[in-house]
Phi, psi and omega in degrees: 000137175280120184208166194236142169231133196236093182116117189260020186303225168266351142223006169279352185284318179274341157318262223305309166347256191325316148332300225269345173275351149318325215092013166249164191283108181244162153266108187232144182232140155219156193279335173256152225255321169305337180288321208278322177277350167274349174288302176329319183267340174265014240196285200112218180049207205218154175242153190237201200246307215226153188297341166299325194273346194280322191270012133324118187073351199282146185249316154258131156265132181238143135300144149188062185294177184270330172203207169291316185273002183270331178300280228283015163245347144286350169254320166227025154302190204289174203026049173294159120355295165328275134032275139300351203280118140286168173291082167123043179256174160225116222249132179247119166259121189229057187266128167299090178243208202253129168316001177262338188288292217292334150320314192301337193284325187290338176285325175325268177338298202276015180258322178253019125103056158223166160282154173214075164299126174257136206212059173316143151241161193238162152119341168065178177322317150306315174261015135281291179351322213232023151084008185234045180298189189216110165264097206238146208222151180263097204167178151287114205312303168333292223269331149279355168287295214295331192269019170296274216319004201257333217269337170302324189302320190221044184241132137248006165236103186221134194200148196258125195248335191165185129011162147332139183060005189280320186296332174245027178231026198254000000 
C-alpha cells in the first residue's frame, strides 16, 4: 500500500518503521529534513520536501506530530497535507491534540471528499520501538475497519472509542 508518514519523532520514526518493514511503500516528511533522510536510508521509501507532496498519491496519511498547531500547519498551512490529499484516501493523525482540532480536520477532510481519524497513542516510546503501542481512534466505524490492519502493524491495541474527537477524549 502507498502510504505517507508526517513527523519523524521519538515515535513516529518507528511507527512509521514498521509500516515500511510491512511491505508498504512510504513517503515520509519531517521539518528537520536530516531526520527525514537518515529514516530513508535505514528504512527505504522515498522523502518528501513538504507535507503536501508526501500525501500526493498516498492512500493512507499518517500524522504524528507536536501539538494542535504543528497539526493544523501540516495538514492545512500552505503545502499542507491537505492539499495533496486524495479523493476517497485516508488521514490517521495520530498526534496527542485537542478534540476541537480533531473534529475541525474532520469536517475539513469530509469537504475534500477524504477520511479522518483521530487516533491518539499510549505506550511511549518503548511500544512504538517494540510495535505495541495502544490506540484509541476517533471516526467513522468504515472508516476504521479499513485502517485497523494497517493500524495492527505497530498496535497491539487498536479500538474505535466514538464518533469525530473520541480518540482525544480518551
Amino acid at each position: 500500500m502507498n502510504l505517507a508518514f508526517i513527523g519523524l519523532g521519538v515515535m513516529g520514526y518507528p511507527m512509521a518503521g514498521h509500516l515500511a518493514q510491512a511491505g508498504h511503500q512510504l513517503v515520509v516528511f519531517n521539518r528537520t529534513t536530516s531526520k527525514a533522510e537518515q529514516w530513508v536510508e535505514q528504512y527505504g521509501g522515498s522523502l518528501a520536501l513538504t507535507p503536501m507532496q508526501a500525501a500526493i498519491g498516498a492512500e493512507i496519511v499518517f500524522t504524528c506530530v507536536g501539538n494542535d498547531e504543528d497539526l493544523r500547519q501540516v495538514t492545512l498551512g500552505e503545502d499542507g497535507a491537505f492539499g495533496g490529499m486524495s479523493k476517497g484516501s485516508l488521514f490517521i493523525d495520530h498526534t496527542t491534540a485537542s478534540a476541537n482540532i480533531a473534529r475541525e480536520l474532520f469536517k475539513q477532510a469530509q469537504g475534500r471528499e477524504f477520511a479522518f481519524l483521530d487516533a491518539p497513542v499510549s505506550g511511549g516510546q518503548t511500544g512504538a520501538q517494540n510495535g505495541l503501542l495502544a490506540i484509541m481512534v476517533g471516526g467513522n466505524a468504515g472508516d476504521f475497519e479499513r485502517a485497523k490492519p494497517v493500524l495492527d502493524v505497530y498496535a497491539k491495541l487498536a479500538k474505535l472509542m466514538g464518533p469525530p474527537g473520541s480518540g482525544q477524549l480518551t
